[in-house]
N, C-alpha and C positions, 0 to 999 in steps of 0.2 A: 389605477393610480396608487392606492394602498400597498400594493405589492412592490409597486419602484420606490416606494418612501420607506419602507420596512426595507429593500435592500439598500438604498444610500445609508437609513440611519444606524443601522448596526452593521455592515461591511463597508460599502466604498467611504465612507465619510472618515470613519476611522483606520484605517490601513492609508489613507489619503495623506490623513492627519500626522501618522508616524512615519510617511514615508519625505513632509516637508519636514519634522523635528529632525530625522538624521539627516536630511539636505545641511539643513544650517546648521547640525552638533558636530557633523566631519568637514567644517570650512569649505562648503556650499559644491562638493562633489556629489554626483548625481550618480555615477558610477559607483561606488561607495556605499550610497545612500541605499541603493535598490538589491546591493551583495547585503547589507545589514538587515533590511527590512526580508526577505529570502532566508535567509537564516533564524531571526525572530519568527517566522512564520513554520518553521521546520519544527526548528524547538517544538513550539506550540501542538504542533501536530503530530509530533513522533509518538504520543502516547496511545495514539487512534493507527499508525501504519505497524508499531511493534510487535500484532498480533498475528500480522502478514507477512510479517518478515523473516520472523519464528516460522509459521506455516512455510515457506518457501524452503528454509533451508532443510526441513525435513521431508519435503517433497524433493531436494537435492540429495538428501542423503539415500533415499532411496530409490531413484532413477535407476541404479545398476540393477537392482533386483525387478525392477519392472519390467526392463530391456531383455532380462532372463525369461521373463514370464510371456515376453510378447514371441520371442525366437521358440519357446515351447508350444504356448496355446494360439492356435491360429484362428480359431473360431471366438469370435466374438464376445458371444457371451459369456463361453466358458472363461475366455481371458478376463472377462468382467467380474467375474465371480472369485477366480481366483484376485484379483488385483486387492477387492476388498477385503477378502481373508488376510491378504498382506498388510491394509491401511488398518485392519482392528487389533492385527498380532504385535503393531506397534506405535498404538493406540492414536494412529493418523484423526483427525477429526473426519466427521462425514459431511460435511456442506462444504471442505476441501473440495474432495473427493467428488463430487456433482460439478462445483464452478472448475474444476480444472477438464472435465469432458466438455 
């Protein structure tokens, strides 16, 4: 019972709470209200997905030279080995580099 009281009083109660202020501040559109609260909640949390997003695009920028390394090394490990010589020569992080295996 703690654990449901601990999530109503700091998540559903208040996200609840600002999803009736923009019902009734955009003249009681509920469509409206759920695109604003969606975007408030983005905001809020882009500072926590920004590090991901960074990380993806440097795992994009380096796919071709991957795709190079995988047409060359067909053996496994050696593709392994090699791949991370790649992720530190351009200083990929390494707990990337594990969650994307």
């Amino acid at each position: 019972m703690l654990l449901a009281d601990i999530w109503n009083s700091i998540l559903y109660t208040p996200i609840l709470n600002l999803l009736v202020f923009f019902y009734h501040y955009l003249g009681n559109n509920m469509g409206l209200a759920i695109i604003m609260l969606t975007v408030l909640i983005k905001v809020l949390l882009f500072p926590l997905t920004k590090p991901s997003i960074e990380a993806a695009k440097k795992q994009k920028e380096l796919k071709p030279e991957i795709d190079k390394l995988k047409k060359k090394y067909k053996d496994k490990s050696v593709f392994a080995q090699k791949q991370m010589e790649l992720y530190k020569e351009h200083g990929q992080i390494l707990w990337l580099v594990v969650c994307l295996r």
